[in-house]
C-alpha positions as CSV (number, residue, x, y, z in Angstrom):
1,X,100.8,63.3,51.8
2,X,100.9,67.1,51.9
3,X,96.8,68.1,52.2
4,X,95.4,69.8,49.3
5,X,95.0,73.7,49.8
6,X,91.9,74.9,49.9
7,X,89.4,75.5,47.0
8,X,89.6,79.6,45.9
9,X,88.3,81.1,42.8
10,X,85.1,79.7,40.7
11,X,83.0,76.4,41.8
12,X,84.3,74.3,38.9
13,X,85.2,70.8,39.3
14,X,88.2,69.0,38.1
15,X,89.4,65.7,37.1
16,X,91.7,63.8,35.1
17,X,91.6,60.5,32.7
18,X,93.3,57.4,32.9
19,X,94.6,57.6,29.7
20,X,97.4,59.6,31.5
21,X,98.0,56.9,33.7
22,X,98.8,53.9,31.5
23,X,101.6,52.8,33.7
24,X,99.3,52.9,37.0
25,X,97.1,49.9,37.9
26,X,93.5,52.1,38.2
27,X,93.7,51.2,42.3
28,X,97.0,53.5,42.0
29,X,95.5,55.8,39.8
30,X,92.4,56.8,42.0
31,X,94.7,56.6,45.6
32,X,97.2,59.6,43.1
33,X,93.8,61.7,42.5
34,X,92.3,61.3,45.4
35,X,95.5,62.3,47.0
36,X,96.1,65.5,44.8
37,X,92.2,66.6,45.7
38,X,90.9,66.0,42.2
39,X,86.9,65.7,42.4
40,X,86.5,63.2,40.0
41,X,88.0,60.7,36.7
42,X,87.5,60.5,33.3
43,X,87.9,56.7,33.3
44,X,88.7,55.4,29.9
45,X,87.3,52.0,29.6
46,X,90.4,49.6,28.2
47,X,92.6,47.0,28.4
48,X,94.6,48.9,31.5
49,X,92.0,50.2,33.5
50,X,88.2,48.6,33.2
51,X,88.0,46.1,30.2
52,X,84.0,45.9,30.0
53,X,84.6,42.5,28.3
54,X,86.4,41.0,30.6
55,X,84.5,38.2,33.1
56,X,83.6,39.3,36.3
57,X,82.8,43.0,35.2
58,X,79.9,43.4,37.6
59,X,81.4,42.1,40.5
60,X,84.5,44.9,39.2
61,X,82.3,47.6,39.2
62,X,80.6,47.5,42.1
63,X,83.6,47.3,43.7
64,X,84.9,50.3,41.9
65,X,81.5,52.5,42.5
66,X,81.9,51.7,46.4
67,X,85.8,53.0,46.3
68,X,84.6,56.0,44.2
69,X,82.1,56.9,46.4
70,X,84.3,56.2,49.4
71,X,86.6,58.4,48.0
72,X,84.3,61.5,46.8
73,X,85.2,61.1,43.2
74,X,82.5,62.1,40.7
75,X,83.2,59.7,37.3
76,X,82.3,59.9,33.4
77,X,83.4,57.3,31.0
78,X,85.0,57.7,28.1
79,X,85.4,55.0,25.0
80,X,88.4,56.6,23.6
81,X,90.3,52.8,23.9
82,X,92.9,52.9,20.8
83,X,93.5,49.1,20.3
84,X,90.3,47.4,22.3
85,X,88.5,45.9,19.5
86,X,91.1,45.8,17.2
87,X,94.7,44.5,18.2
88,X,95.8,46.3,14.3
89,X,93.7,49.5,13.9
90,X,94.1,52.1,16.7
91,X,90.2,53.2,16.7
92,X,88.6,50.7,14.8
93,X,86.1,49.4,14.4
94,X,83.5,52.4,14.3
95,X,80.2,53.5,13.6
96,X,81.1,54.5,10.1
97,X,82.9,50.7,9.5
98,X,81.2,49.3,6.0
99,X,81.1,45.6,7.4
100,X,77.6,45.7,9.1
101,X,79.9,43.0,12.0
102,X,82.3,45.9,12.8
103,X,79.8,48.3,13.5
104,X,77.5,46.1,15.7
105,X,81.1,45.6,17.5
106,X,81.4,49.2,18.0
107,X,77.7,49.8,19.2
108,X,77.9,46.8,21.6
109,X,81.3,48.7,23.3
110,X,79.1,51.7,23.5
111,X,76.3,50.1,24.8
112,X,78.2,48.6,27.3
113,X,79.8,51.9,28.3
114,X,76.4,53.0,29.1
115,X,75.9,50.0,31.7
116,X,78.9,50.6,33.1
117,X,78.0,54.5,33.6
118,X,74.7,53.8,35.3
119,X,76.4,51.0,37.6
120,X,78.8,53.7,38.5
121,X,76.8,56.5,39.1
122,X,78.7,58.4,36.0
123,X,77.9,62.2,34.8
124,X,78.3,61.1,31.4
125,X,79.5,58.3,28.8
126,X,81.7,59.8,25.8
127,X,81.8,58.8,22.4
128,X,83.2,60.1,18.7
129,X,82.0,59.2,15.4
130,X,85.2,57.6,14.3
131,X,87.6,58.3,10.6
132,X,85.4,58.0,7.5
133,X,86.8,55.1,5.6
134,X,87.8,55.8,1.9
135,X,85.2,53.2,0.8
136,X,82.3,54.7,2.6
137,X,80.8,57.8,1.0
138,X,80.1,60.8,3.5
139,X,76.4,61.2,3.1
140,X,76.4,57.6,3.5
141,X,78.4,57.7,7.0
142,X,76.7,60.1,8.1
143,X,73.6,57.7,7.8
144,X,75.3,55.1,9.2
145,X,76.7,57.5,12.0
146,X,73.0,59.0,12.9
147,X,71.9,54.7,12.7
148,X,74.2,54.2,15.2
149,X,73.8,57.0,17.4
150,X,70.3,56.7,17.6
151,X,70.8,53.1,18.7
152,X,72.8,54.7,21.2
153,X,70.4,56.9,22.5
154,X,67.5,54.5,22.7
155,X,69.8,52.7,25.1
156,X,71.2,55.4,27.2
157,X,67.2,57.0,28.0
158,X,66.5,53.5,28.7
159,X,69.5,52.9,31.7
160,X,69.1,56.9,32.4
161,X,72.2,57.7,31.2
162,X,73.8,61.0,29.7
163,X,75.9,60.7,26.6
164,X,78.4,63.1,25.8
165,X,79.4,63.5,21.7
166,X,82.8,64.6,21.4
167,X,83.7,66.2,17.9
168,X,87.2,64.9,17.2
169,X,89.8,66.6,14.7
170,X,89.8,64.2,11.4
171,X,87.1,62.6,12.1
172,X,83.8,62.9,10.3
173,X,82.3,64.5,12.9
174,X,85.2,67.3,13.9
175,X,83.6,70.4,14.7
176,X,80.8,72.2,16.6
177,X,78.9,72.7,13.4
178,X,79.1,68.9,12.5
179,X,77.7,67.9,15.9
180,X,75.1,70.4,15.8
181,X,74.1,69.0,12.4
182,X,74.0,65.0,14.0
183,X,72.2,66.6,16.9
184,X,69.5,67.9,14.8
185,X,69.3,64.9,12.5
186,X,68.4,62.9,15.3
187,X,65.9,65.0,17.3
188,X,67.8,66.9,19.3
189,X,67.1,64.0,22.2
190,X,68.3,64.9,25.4
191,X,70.2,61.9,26.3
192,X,73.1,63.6,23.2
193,X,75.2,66.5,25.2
194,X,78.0,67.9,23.9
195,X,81.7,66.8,25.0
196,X,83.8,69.7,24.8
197,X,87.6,69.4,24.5
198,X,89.1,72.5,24.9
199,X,92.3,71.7,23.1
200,X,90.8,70.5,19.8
201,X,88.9,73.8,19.6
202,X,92.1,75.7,19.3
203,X,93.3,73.3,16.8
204,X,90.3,73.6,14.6
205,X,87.3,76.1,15.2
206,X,87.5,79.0,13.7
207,X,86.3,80.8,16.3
208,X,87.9,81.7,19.3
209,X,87.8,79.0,22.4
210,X,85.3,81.2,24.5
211,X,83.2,81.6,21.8
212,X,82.8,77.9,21.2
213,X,82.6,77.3,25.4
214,X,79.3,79.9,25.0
215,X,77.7,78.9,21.9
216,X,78.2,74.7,23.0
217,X,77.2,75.5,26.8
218,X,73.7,74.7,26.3
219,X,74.4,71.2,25.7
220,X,77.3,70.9,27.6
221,X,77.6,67.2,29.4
222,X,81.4,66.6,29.6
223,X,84.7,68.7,29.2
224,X,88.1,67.6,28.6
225,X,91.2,70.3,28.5
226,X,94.5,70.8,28.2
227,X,96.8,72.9,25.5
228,X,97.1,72.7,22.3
229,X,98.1,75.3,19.6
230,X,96.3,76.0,16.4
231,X,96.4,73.6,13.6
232,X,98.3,70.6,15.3
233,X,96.2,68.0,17.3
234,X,98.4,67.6,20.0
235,X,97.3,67.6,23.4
236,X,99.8,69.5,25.5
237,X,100.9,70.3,29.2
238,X,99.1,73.8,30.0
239,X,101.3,76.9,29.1
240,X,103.3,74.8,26.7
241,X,100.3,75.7,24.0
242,X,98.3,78.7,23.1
243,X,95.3,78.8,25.5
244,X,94.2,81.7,27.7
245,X,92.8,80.1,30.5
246,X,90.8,81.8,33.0
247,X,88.5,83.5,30.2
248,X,88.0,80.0,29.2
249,X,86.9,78.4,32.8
250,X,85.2,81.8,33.3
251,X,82.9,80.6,30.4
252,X,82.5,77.7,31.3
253,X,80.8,78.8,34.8
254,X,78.6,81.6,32.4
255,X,77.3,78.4,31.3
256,X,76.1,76.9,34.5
257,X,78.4,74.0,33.6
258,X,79.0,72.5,36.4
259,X,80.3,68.7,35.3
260,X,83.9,67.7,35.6
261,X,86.4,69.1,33.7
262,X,89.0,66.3,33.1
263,X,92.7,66.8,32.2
264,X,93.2,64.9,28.9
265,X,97.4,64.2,28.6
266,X,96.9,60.4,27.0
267,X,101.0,60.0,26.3
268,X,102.1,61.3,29.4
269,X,102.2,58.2,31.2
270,X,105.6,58.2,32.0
271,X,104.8,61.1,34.6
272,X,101.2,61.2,35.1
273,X,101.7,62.1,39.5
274,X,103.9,64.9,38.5
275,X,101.6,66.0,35.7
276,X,98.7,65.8,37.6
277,X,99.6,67.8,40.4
278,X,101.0,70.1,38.5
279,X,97.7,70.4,36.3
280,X,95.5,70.8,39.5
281,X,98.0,73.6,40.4
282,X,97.5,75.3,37.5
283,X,93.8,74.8,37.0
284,X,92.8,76.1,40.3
285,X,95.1,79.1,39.9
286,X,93.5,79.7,36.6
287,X,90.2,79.5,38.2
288,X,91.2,82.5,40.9
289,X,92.3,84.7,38.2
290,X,89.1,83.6,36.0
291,X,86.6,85.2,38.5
292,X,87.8,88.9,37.1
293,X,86.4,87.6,33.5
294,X,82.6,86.4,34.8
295,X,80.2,88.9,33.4
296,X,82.3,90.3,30.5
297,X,82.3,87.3,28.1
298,X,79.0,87.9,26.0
């Protein structure tokens, strides 16, 4: 294996998710990322990859935090699993669910991302509210959404654990103003950061992607990127979309962020070691050129 260049341009860190590696075993997909010189893996807990219901899960992830760590890899983990709890309903159950069973389902996945995270050592544990069911009322979702999430919390301060709330196009809880609303509702606790997507605030903010970078940066605990192009939730190789970059990463270090930044491409399976290598390519590049944009942003 060629060795990675070396580092140029801003101190941000990248990684990528599983969910792009859905024909890998996850001992494959760490030897790829760890190969390319990715600093860390947004590891999507599912049937592929870590299945937190599965016997054996402690004995599975200690064995995973001591090949992380061997390895340098930094790790958050994401519960974006389509058909985990639900062989029919990509998603489902959620939070907003009107049986009181599929929402205890949901919170117990959630709760048992956040032991995983602190076993591993993880930056961050990322959740979404979930699609508001036609027979659930909004106002009442969003009380069974802040029920939930407070649960949640209470949980993660109790294990130490960072959660990262990802606002998800067409679900209840899509933009930056809805999360900033949840967030308020429920305290403002510190234990609820902000999961970024990059793509998804192309698609759907109305205001540009730096602008959202700065005004979420605060309560930044996670970021996922790739392309995407306005008004189409479709996450895209980068310069196949309508993303400018470097102002973007230069943001993102106005912000002090300095968690990963993971590479979200979930149907790219079928060439996740090309993808990946090429997205590292591009990312670091886009860092270099990002350095003339520090200082000009606000």
């Amino acid at each position: 294996m060629t060795p990675a260049p070396p580092r140029q341009g801003l101190p941000l860190r990248f990684g990528y998710g599983t969910n792009g590696f859905s024909n890998h075993s996850l001992d494959d997909t760490l030897t790829v990322l760890t190969d390319l010189g990715y600093d860390g893996v947004a590891l999507t807990l599912d049937h592929a990859h870590l299945n937190p219901f599965d016997a054996g899960l402690a004995r599975r992830v200690s064995a995973l935090r001591a090949r992380l760590d061997d390895a340098g890899l930094a790790v958050v983990v994401e519960t974006g699993a389509r058909y985990l709890l639900d062989p029919w309903h990509k998603h489902e159950p959620t939070l907003l669910t009107g049986d009181d069973d599929g929402r205890k389902r949901r919170l117990d996945f959630l709760e048992r991302a956040a032991t995983v995270a602190a076993d591993l050592g993880a930056e961050a544990v990322s959740f979404w509210s979930g699609i508001l069911p036609d027979d659930v009322p909004e106002e009442h979702g969003w009380r069974l959404l802040a029920d939930g999430c407070a649960r949640l919390v209470d949980t993660a301060e109790r294990l130490g654990v960072q959660l990262g709330f990802e606002p998800e196009p067409g679900m209840l809880v899509g933009t930056l103003n809805d999360f900033e609303r949840l967030h308020a509702t429920l305290g403002r606790p510190g234990a609820l950061g902000l999961t970024l997507d990059i793509g998804h605030c192309q698609c759907l903010e109305p205001n540009p992607v730096v602008e959202c970078v700065l005004r979420g940066g605060p309560l930044l605990a996670n970021v996922q990127i790739e392309d995407m192009r306005r008004g189409l939730h479709e996450h895209l190789m980068f310069g196949e979309g309508e993303i400018d970059f470097p102002p973007v990463l230069a943001a993102l270090a106005e912000c002090g962020y300095s968690g990963l930044i993971s590479v979200e491409l979930p149907r790219s399976g079928h060439a996740a070691p090309q993808l990946a290598r090429q997205s590292l390519a591009f990312l670091r590049e886009a860092s270099t050129l990002a350095t003339d944009y520090v200082g000009s942003l606000r």
